[in-house]
DOBA-699475 format. One record per residue (C-alpha): x, y, z; residue number from 1. Coordinates in steps of 0.5 Angstrom, whole numbers, padded with zeros to 4 digits. Last residue first. Example, Ala and Ser with C-alpha at 12.3 -4.5 7.8 and 13.67 -1.06 7.14 Angstrom:
x,y,z,n
0027,-0002,0014,2
0025,-0009,0016,1
% end
This chain:
x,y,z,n
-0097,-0075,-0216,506
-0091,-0075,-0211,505
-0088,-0081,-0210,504
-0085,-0082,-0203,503
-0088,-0090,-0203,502
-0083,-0092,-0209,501
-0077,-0091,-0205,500
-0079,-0097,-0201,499
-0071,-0100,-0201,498
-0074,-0106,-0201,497
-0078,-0105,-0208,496
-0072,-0103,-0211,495
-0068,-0109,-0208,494
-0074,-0114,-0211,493
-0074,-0110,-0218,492
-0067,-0111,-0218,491
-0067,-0119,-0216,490
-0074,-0119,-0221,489
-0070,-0115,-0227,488
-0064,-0121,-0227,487
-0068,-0127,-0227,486
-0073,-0124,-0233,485
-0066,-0122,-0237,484
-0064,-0129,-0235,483
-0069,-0133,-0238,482
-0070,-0128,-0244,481
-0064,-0129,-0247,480
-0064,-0137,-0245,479
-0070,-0136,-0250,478
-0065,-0135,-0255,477
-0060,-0141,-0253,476
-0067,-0146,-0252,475
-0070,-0143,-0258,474
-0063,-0145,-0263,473
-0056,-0147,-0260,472
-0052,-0144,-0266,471
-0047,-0141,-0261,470
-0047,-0134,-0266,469
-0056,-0135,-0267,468
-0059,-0137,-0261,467
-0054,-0136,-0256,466
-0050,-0130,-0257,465
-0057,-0126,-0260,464
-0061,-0128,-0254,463
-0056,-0126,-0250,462
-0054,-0120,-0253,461
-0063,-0118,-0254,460
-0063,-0121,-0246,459
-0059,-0117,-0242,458
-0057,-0110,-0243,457
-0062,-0107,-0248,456
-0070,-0112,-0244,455
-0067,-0113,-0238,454
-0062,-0105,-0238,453
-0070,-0102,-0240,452
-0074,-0105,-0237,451
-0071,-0104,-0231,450
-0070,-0096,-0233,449
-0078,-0096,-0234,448
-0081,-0098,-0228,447
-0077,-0094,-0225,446
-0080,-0087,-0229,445
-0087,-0091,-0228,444
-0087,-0089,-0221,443
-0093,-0088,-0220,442
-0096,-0092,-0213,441
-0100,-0097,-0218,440
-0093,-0097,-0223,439
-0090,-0100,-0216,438
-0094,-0105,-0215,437
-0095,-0108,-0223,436
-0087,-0107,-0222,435
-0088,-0112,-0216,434
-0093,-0117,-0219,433
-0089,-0118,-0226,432
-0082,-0119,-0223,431
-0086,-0124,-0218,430
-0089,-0128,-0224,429
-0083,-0128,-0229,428
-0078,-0130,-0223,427
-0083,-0136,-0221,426
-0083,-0139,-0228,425
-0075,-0138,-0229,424
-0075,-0146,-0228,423
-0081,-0148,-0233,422
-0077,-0145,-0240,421
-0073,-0151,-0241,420
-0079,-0156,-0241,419
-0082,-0150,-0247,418
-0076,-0151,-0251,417
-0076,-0158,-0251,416
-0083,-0158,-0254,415
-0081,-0153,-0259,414
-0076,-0156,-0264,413
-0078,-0163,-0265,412
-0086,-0160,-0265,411
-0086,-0155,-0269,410
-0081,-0160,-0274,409
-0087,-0165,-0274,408
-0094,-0160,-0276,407
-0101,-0161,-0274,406
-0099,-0156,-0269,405
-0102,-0154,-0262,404
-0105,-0160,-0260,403
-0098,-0164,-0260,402
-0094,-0158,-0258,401
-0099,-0158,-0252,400
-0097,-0165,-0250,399
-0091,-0165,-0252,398
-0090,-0159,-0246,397
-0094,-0163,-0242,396
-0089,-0164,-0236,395
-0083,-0159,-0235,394
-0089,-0154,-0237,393
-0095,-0156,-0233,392
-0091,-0157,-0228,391
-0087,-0150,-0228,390
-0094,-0146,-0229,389
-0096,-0149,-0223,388
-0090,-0146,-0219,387
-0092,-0140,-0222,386
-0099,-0138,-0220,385
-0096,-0142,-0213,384
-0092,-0137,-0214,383
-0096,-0130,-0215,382
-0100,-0132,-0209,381
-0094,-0130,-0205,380
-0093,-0123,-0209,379
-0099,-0122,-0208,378
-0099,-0123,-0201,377
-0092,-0118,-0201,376
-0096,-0113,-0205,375
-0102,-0112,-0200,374
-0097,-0112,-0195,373
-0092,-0106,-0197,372
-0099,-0102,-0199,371
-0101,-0103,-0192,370
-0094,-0100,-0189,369
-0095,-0095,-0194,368
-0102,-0091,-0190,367
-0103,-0085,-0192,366
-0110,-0086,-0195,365
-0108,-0084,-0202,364
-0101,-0089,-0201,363
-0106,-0094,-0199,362
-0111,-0093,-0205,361
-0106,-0093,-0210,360
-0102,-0099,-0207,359
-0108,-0103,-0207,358
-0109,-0101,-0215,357
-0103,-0103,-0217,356
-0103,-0109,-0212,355
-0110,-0111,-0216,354
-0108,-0111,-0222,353
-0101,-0115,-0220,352
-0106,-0120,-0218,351
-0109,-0120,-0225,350
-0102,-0119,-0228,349
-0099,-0126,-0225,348
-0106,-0131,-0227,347
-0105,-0127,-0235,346
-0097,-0129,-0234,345
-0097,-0136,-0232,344
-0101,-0140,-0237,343
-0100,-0134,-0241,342
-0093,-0138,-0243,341
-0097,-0142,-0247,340
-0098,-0137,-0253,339
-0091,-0135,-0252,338
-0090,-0142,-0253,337
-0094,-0143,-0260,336
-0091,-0137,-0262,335
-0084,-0140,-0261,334
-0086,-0146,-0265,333
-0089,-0142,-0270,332
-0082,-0138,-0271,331
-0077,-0143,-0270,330
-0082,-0148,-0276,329
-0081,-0142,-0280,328
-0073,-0143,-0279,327
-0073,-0149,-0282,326
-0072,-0149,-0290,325
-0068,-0142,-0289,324
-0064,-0145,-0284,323
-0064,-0145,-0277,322
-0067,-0138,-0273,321
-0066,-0131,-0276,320
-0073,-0130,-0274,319
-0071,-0132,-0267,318
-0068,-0126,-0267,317
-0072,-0121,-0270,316
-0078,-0123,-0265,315
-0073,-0121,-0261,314
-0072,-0115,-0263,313
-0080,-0114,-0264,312
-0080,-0115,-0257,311
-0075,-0109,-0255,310
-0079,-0105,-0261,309
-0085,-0107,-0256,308
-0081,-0106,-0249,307
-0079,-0100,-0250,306
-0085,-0096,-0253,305
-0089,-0099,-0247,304
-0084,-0097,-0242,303
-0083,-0090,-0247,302
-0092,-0090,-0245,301
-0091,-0091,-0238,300
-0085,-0086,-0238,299
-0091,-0081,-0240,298
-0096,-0084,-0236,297
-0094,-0081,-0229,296
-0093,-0074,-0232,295
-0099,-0075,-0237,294
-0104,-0076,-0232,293
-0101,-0070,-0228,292
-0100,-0065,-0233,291
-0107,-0068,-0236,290
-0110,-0065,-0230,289
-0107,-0058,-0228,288
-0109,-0058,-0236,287
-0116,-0059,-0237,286
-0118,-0062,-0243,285
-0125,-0063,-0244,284
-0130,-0069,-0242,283
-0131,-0067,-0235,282
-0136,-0062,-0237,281
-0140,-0068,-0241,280
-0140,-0072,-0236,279
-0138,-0079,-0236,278
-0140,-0084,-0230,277
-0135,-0087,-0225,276
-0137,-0088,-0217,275
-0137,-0096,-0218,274
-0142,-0095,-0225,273
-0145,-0091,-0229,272
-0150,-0090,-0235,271
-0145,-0087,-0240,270
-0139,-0092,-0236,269
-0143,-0097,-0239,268
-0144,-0094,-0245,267
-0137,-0093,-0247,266
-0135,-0100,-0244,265
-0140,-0104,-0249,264
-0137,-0099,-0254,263
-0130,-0100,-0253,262
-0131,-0108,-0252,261
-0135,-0109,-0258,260
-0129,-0106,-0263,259
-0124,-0109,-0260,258
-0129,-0116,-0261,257
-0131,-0115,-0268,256
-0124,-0114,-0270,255
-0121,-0120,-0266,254
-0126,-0124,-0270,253
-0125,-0122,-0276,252
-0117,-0123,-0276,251
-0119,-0130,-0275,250
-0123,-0131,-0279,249
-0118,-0128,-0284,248
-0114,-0134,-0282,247
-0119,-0139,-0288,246
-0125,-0135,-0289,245
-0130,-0140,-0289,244
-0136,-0140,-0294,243
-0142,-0139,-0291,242
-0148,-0143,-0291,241
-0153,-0139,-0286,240
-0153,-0137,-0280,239
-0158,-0141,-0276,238
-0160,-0147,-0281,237
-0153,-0148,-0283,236
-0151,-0148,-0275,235
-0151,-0156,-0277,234
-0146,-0155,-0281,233
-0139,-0153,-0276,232
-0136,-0159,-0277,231
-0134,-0157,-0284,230
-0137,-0161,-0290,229
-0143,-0158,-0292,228
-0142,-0150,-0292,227
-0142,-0147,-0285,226
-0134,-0144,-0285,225
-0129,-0147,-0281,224
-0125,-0140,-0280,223
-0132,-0136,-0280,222
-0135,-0139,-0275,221
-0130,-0140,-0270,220
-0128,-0133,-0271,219
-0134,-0131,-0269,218
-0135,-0134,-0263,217
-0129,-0134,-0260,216
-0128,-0127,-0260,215
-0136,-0127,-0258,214
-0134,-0130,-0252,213
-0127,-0125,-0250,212
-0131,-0120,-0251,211
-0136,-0123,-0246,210
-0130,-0123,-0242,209
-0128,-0116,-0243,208
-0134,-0114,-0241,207
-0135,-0118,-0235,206
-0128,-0118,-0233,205
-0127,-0110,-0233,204
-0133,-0110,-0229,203
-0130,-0115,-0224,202
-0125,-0111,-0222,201
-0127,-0105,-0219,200
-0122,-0102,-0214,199
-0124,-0095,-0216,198
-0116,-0095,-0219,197
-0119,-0102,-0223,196
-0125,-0098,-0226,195
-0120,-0093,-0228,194
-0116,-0097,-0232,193
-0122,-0101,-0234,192
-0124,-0095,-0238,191
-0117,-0094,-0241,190
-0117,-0101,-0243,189
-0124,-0101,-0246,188
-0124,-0094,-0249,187
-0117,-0096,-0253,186
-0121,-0101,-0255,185
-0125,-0096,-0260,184
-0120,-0094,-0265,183
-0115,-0100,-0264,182
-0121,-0105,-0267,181
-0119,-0101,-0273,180
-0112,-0102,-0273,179
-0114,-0110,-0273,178
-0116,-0110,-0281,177
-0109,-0107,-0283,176
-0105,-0111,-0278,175
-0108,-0118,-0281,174
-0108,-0115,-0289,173
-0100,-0114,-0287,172
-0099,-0121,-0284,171
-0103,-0125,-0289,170
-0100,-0121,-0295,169
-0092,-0123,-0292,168
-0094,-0130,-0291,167
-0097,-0130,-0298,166
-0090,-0128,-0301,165
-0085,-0127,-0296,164
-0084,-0126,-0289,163
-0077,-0123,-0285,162
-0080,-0120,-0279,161
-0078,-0114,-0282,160
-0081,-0115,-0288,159
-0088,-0116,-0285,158
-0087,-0110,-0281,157
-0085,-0105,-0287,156
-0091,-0107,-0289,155
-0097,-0106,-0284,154
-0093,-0099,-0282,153
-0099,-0095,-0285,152
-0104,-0099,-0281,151
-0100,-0099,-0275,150
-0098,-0093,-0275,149
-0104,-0090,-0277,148
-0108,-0094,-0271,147
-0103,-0092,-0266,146
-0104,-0084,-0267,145
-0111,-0085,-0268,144
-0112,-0089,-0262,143
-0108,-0083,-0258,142
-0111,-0078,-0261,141
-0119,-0082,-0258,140
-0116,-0084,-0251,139
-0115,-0077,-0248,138
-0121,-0075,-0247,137
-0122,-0082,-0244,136
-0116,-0079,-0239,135
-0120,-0073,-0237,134
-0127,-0077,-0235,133
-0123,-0082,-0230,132
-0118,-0076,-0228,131
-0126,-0073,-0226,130
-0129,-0079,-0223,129
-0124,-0080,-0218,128
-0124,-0073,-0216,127
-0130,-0074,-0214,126
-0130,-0081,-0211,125
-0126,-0076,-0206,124
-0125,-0081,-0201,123
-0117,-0081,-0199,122
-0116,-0088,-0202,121
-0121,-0087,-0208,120
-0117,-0081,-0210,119
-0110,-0085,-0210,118
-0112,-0090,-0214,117
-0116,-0084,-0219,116
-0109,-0082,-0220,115
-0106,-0088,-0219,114
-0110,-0092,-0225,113
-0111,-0085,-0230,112
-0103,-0085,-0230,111
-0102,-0092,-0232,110
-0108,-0092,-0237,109
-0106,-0086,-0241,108
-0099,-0087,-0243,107
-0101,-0094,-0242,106
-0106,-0095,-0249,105
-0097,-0096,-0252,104
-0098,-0103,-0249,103
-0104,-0104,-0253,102
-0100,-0103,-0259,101
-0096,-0108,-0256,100
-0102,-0113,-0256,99
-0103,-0113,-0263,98
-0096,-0114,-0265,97
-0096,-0120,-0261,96
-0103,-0122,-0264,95
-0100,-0121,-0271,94
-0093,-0124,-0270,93
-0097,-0131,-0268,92
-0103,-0130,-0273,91
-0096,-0130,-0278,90
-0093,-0136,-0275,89
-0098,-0140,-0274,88
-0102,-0138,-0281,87
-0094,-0141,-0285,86
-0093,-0146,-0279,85
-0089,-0151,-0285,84
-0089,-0147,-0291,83
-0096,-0148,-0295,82
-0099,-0154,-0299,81
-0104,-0157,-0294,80
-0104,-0155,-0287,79
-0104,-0148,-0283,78
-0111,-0147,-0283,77
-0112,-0152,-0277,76
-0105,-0149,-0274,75
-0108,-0143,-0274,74
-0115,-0144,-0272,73
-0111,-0148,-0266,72
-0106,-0140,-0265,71
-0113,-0136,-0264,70
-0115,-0142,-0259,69
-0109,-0140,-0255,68
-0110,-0133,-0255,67
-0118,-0134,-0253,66
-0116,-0137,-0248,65
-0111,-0134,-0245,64
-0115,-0127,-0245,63
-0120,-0132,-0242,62
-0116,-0133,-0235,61
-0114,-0127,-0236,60
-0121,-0124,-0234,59
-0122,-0130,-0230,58
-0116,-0127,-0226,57
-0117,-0120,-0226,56
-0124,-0123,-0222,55
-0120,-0127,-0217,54
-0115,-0121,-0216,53
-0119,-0116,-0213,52
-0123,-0120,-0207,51
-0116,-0124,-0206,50
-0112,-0119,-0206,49
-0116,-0115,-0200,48
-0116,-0122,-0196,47
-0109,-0123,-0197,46
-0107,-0117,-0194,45
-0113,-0117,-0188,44
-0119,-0114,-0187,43
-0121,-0108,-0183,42
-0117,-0101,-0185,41
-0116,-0102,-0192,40
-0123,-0105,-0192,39
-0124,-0109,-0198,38
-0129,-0107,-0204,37
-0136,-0104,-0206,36
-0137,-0099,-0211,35
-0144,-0096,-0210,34
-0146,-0091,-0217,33
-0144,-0085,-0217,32
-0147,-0079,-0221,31
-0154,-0080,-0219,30
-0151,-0077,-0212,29
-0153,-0079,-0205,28
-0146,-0081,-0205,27
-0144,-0088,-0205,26
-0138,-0092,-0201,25
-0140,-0100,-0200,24
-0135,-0103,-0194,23
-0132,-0111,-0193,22
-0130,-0113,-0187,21
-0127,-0121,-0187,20
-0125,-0124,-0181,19
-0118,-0126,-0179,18
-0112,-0129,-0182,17
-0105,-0127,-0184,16
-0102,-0132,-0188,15
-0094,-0129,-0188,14
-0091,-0123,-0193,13
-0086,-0122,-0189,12
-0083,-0129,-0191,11
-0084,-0128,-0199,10
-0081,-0121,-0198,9
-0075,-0124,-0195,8
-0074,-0129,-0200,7
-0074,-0123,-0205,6
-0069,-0118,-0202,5
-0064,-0126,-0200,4
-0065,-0126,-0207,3
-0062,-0120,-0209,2
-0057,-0121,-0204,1
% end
């Protein structure tokens, strides 16, 4: 039945045509900039996803990029007299756990995107402008509370994982240092948050893509140094001779980057931007309007909560892979397979970002039926983003595994794995696109409660049953992960259908 809910979204969803209507809102006061975006009323489903979809999608086209490169250096620097996948490994565990930190930012990001959806769908930019000035208020406790934790519980993480030694350090140093970033890009993920509810896509790209770049470019320059002998020799006569820093460039690198990103998006929004601009009158508590951002992100950030430790499970899972000779050779093939696996995650957030914010504006503009839609031509694009993540899968997995890692044993146990993983590529992006959608009208607690059973119920015992008891490897663990993610899209389809999303009272 589940799939019968999920086919019929696809048919519903249709091609419509027509002609494209775009509109400029702007207010003859300084405070709001013009913000142009889609039409509700005038241009089609497909042309209102697109519109806001393809700048989401550069942005985390180079969030793929950037992960990936991250996990080359660390194959680069993992040869030479190290366990196998030694800096693959603890690179890899580092980003994860940098990216579900960010996860807990949705406690302000979630409520602070369908609020000011919400407003900008009635036309009140005003108020748009004042939820979006309330949640940076809240940003800066939040980041302390996320950067003490991390810092403080940089050890015990490592352990966890069930690092040693050397690995164990790098891990600690790596989450120590990038705790720092965490201070300020709180900033940039709530400030896109906001410029997404305004339907403004293509800030956040730009911002976080010039992020991305320098990310890039530090990270290089200090990973392969400029000392005679490394490639990067010639940019001597620009930089200097510089010693290499070996996996702590990277870790530099993303710190320098988190912390451009928070600043860069503090100044734009002091200047202005798509009806957005803080406003030191605004940038108090206020506690009508913190109610309601929290009501909304409070199980946004449980969710957040949840799926970081339902993760950090897992990770403990394939920790526990092998022998003790072999299992970091599971770990750093894992991680190069998550990096992979982007290819077709990052393409489905950028439509499920626009969704969320359709859906917001839609239901401010009272009109449901359009918010049905734009989720359903999302959905649709989700797809083919996933059918081509399939192919690329099923048939380059060697290929990326022999870029990725120097290693052999890295290689001989990921690439199968990754084949294994093309064929639930269609259920991961369209469950990915529709809670989006549904977290765009409010509805975080639902949101909460599926990931919750997938993550608890589903894939950490089947996980634990068929990589570790059944000794079947990262294609029995990462069958865990397959059937949890087939399981949330048939539930979140039949949730979806049911509409009960659409009543949400912010």
């Amino acid at each position: 039945m589940g799939a019968i809910v999920l086919l019929k979204v696809w048919i519903d969803a249709g091609f419509p045509v027509g002609p494209v209507a775009m509109f400029c809102v702007s207010t003859k006061s300084r405070l709001h900039s013009p913000v142009c975006m889609p039409s509700l009323e005038n241009s089609t489903s497909r042309q209102q996803v697109l519109s806001l979809a393809l700048p989401a999608l550069g942005e985390q086209l180079l969030n793929f990029t950037v992960a990936l490169y991250d996990t080359f250096l660390a194959g680069y620097v993992s040869t030479g007299g190290h366990e196998t996948g030694l800096y693959t490994t603890t690179v890899g565990i580092a980003s994860y756990l940098g990216w579900l930190a960010s996860l807990l930012f949705a406690l302000v990001g979630t409520g602070t995107t369908a609020l000011v959806a919400r407003a900008q769908g009635r036309g009140d930019l005003a108020e748009a402008n004042r939820f979006a000035n309330r949640s940076l208020f809240l940003v800066t406790p939040l980041a302390l509370l996320i950067a003490t934790a991390l810092y403080s519980a940089a050890p015990f993480l490592a352990r966890r994982a069930g690092l040693e030694g050397e690995s164990a350090q790098v891990l600690t140093n790596y989450l120590r240092i990038d705790s720092f970033g965490q201070l300020l890009f709180g900033f940039c993920l709530v400030g896109s948050a906001a410029l997404r509810g305004v339907g403004d896509m293509r800030t956040p790209m730009r911002i976080l893509g010039a992020v991305n770049v320098l990310n890039m470019l530090v990270t290089t320059v200090l990973v392969f140094g400029t000392r005679p002998g490394s490639p990067l020799e010639p940019l001597a006569t620009l930089v200097g001779p510089r010693d290499s820093w070996g996996v702590m460039g990277i870790v530099a690198g993303t710190l320098a980057a988190r912390l451009a990103g928070g600043a860069v998006m503090l100044g734009v929004l002091a200047r202005g931007i798509s009806g957005l601009k803080i406003l030191g009158n605004l940038l108090v508590p206020d506690a009508e309007d913190l109610r309601r951002i929290l009501r909304v992100g409070l199980p946004a950030a449980l969710e957040g909560f949840t799926l970081w430790t339902g993760q950090w499970l897992f990770l403990e899972i394939i920790s526990n892979l092998g022998t003790r000779d072999d299992g970091s050779a599971f770990k750093a093939a894992h991680m190069i397979g998550m990096d992979a696996e982007a290819l077709t995650y990052l393409p489905a957030m950028a439509w499920g970002y626009a969704a969320a914010s359709l859906v917001g504006q839609s239901l401010g503009a009272n009109n449901p039926q359009r918010a049905r839609a734009v989720t359903n031509a999302a959905g649709r694009h989700a797809i083919v983003i996933a059918l081509v993540g399939t192919l690329v899968y099923l048939f380059g997995a060697d290929l990326i595994y022999r870029v990725m890692s120097q290693e052999a044993p890295v290689r001989a146990i990921g690439a199968p794995a990754l084949r294994f993983l093309s064929w639930y590529q269609v259920p991961l992006a369209l469950v990915i696109v529709y809670l989006q959608a549904i977290r765009g009208a409010g509805d975080t607690r639902a949101v909460l409660l599926i990931n919750f059973v997938g993550f608890y119920c589903i894939r950490l015992p089947i996980a634990w049953l068929m990589g570790i008891h059944l000794e079947l490897g990262l294609i029995g663990a990462w069958s865990g992960m397959s059937i949890d993610v087939l399981c949330r899209a048939i539930a979140t389809g039949f949730y979806f259908a049911r509409g009960k999303w659409a009543q949400t009272k912010l």
